[in-house]
Structure formats: structure tokens, C-alpha cells
C-alpha positions as CSV (number, residue, x, y, z in Angstrom):
1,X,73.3,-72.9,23.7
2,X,72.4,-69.8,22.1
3,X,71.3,-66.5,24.5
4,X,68.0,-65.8,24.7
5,X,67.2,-63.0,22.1
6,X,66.9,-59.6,24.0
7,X,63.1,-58.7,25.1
8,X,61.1,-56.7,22.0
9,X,60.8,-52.9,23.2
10,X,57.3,-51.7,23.7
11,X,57.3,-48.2,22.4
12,X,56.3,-48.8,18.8
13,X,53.0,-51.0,20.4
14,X,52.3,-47.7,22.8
15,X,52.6,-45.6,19.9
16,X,50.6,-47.4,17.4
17,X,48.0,-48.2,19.7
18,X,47.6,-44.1,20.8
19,X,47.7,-43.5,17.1
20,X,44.9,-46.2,16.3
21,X,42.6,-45.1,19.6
22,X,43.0,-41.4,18.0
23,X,41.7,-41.9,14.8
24,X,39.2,-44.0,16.2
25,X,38.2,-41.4,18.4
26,X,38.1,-39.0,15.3
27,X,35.8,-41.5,13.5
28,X,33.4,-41.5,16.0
29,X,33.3,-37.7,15.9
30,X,33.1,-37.7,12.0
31,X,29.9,-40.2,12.5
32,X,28.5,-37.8,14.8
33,X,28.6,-34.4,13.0
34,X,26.9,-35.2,9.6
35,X,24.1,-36.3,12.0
36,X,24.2,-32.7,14.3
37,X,24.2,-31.5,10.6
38,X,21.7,-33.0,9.2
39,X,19.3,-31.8,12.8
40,X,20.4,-28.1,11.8
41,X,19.4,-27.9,8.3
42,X,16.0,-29.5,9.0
43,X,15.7,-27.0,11.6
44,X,16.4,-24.4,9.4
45,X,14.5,-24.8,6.0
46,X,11.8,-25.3,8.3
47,X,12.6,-21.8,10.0
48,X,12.9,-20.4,6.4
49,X,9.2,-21.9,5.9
50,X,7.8,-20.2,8.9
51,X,9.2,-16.6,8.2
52,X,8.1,-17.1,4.2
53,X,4.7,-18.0,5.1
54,X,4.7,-15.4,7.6
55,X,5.9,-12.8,5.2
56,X,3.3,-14.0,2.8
57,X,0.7,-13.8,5.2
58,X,1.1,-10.0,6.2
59,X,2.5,-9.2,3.0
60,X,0.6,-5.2,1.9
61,X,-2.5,-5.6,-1.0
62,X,-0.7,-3.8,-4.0
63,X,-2.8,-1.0,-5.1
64,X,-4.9,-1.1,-8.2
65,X,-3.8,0.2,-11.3
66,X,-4.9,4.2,-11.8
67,X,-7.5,5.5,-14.2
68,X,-6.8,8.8,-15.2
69,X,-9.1,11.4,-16.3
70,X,-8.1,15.2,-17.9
71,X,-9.9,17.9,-18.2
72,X,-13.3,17.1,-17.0
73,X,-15.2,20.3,-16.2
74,X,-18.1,19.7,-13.7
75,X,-20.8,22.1,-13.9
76,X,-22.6,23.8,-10.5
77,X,-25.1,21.4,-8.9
78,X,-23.4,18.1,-10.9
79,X,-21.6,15.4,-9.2
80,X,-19.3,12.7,-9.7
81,X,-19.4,8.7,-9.0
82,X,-15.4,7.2,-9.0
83,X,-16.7,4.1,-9.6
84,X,-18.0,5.3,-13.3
85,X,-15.7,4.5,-15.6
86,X,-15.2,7.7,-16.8
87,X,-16.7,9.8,-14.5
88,X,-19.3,12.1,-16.2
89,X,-20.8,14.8,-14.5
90,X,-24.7,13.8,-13.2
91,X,-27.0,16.4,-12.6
92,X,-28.2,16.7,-8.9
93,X,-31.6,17.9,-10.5
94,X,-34.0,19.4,-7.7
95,X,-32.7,17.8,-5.0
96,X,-29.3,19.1,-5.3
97,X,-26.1,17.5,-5.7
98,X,-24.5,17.4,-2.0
99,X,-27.6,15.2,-1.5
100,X,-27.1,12.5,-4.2
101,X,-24.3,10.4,-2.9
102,X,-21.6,11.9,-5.0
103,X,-18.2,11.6,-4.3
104,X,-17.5,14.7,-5.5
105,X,-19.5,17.3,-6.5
106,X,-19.5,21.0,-7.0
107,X,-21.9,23.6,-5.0
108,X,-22.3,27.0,-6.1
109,X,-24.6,29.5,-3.9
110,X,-25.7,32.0,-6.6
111,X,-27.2,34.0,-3.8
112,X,-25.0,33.6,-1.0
113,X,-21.8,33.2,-3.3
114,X,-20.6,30.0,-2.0
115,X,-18.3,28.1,-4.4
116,X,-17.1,24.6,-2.8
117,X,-16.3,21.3,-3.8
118,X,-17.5,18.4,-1.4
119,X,-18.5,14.8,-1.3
120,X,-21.9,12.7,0.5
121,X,-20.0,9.9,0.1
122,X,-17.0,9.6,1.9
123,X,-14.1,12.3,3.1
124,X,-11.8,14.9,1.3
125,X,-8.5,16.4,2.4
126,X,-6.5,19.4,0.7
127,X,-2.9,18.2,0.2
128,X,-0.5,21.3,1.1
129,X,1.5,22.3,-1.6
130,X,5.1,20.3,-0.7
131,X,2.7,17.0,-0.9
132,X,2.1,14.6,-3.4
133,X,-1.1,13.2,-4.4
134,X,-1.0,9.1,-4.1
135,X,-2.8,6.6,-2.4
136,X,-0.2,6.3,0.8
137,X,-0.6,9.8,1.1
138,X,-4.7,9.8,0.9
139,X,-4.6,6.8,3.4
140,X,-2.2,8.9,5.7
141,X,-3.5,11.9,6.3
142,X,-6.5,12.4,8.4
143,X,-7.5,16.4,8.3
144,X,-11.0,15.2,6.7
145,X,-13.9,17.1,5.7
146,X,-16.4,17.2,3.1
147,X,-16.5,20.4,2.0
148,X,-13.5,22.8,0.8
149,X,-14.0,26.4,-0.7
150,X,-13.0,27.3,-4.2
151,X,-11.3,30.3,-2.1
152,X,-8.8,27.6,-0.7
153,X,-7.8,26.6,-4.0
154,X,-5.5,27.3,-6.8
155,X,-4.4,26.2,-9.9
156,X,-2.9,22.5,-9.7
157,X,-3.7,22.5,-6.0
158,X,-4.7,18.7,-5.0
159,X,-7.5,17.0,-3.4
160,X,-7.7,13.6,-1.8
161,X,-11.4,11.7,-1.9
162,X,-11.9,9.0,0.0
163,X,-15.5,7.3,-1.0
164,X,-17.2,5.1,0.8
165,X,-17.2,2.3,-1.7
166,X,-13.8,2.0,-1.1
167,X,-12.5,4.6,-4.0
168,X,-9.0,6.6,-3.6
169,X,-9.2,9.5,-6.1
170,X,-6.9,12.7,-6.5
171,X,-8.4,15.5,-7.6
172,X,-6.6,17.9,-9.4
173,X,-7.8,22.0,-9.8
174,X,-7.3,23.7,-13.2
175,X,-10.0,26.4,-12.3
176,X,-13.6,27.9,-12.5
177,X,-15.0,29.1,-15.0
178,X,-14.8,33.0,-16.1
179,X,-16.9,36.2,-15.3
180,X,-18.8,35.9,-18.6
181,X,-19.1,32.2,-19.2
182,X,-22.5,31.5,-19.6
183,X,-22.3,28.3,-17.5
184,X,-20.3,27.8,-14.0
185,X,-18.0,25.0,-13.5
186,X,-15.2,24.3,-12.2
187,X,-12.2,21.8,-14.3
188,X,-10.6,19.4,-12.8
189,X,-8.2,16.2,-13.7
190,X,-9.3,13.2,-11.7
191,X,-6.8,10.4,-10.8
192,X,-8.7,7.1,-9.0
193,X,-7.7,4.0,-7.6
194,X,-11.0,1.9,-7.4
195,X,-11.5,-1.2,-4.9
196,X,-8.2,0.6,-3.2
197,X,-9.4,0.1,0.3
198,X,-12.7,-2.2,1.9
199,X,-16.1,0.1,1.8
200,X,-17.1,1.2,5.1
201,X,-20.9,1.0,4.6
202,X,-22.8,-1.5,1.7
203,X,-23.7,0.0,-1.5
């Protein structure tokens, strides 16, 4: 009778079957992460939604284009509208032009000698010399008043008006008129933003 063939060693079944549970065990985490993945991107484009209609929403109103003006010389007692496109001078006839709703106009007390620029229809500021004249800088600065003497100013010295109606201007000074002119007016070169802020009161 032939022996009975020795017993088949088990080590190649143990390591076969570790090596088959392991890459089971990595297929079931390969199934898993597309899937985690796939949660994450969701989550973010709709994040990136969120902040781009956020940004969108409190995005800042560019500012209109400017209109600019040279050389306009405005005559005592006249005034001018920004939203006139140009601005001419008006004539503040008997009434007087720091009465007629101009948003700049000029004032000059032949008796009293007062020479001023101001405005009935909304605030001016006189930029310091290191600043320049744009809308930010209108919008930021808050020493208003409506009336500045011609005393204050100088050649290429700057003026912010801020109308009513919602008008940014700058306002530029060349300079008054001379001793012997037979007229007096002041000159001036008027940059202005128009619809560059909401009116504060109804035309």
C-alpha cells in the first residue's frame, strides 16, 4: 500500500486569504471616497455661489463718467445748475443768486466788499492743498459749509459741491477778475459727476 501523501501546509491559504480580505477592504474604501467627494464639491460650488452672490450684492455703484468744463467765468449775482449740461451762468435777477437754488454761485457785496462763492442747494468743502479733488474725496470729508470767501482762495485751489440732486462737482479757481474790468467774476473749471449719489430732498 502506498503512504498516505503528507497533509497540504496552510500558509499559502492564510496568506492568500489576508491578501484577498485586504484588497477587499481597500475596495470598500475606494467605493466610499468618490462618494465623501462628490458631498464636498457640492458643498463647495454651492459655498462659491453664496459668497458670489454675496459679493454681487454689496458690490460699490461705479461712479458716473465726468463732464468737464474749462474756463467758465461766472459773473457776480449768477449761479450755476450741475445738472445743465454745460453749466451756463443764470442770472439771480432781483432776487439774488444765493436765493435761487444754485449749486454754486458767486456773491459779491459791492458795499460791504464781500466776495464768496456758495451754494442753496447742497454743501461745499475747500480741499487743503496736499488733497485731490474726486468723488471719494467729496464723499469723505465732512467740513461743510455753504459759503467760502474769495480771501480763502488761490489760484488752482479746489472746491467740493455736493448738490442736493445728488451732483458731485469739483470746482476749480483760476481767479477774479481785475481792478479795471468792467464786469466782476470770478473763473473757474468745473468737473461733475451727475446722479453720483441719491438726492436728499425731491426736485
Amino acid at each position: 500500500m502506498r503512504p498516505a501523501p503528507p497533509p497540504k501546509k496552510r500558509t499559502g491559504l492564510i496568506v492568500a486569504g489576508a491578501v484577498v480580505g485586504s484588497l477587499a477592504l481597500l475596495a470598500v474604501i475606494g467605493a466610499l471616497l468618490p462618494n465623501t467627494d462628490k458631498g464636498d464639491d457640492k458643498s463647495g460650488a454651492s459655498g462659491s455661489s453664496g459668497a458670489g452672490g454675496t459679493g454681487g450684492g454689496g458690490a460699490k455703484r461705479p461712479d458716473p463718467e465726468p463732464a468737464s468744463y474749462k474756463g467758465i467765468d461766472l459773473t457776480e449775482d449768477y449761479y450755476l445748475k450741475l445738472g445743465d449740461s454745460p453749466p451756463k451762468p443764470l442770472d439771480g435777477g432781483d432776487t439774488g443768486a444765493m436765493y435761487m437754488g444754485g449749486d454754486l454761485y458767486y456773491y459779491d457785496g459791492m458795499v460791504t466788499g464781500d466776495q464768496r462763492l456758495g451754494t442753496d442747494n447742497g454743501k461745499l468743502v475747500l480741499l487743503n492743498n496736499a488733497q485731490k479733488g474726486s468723488p471719494q474725496s467729496c464723499r469723505t470729508e465732512t467740513r461743510y459749509t455753504d459759503q467760502i470767501d474769495l480771501d480763502q482762495l488761490s489760484a488752482g485751489s479746489q472746491i467740493c459741491v455736493r448738490s442736493d440732486a445728488g451732483h458731485i462737482a469739483v470746482v476749480t479757481y483760476r481767479g477774479k477778475s481785475g481792478s479795471n474790468d468792467p464786469s466782476r467774476y470770478v473763473t473757474v473749471d468745473v468737473t461733475v459727476w451727475r446722479n453720483a449719489e441719491e438726492p436728499t430732498e425731491s426736485d
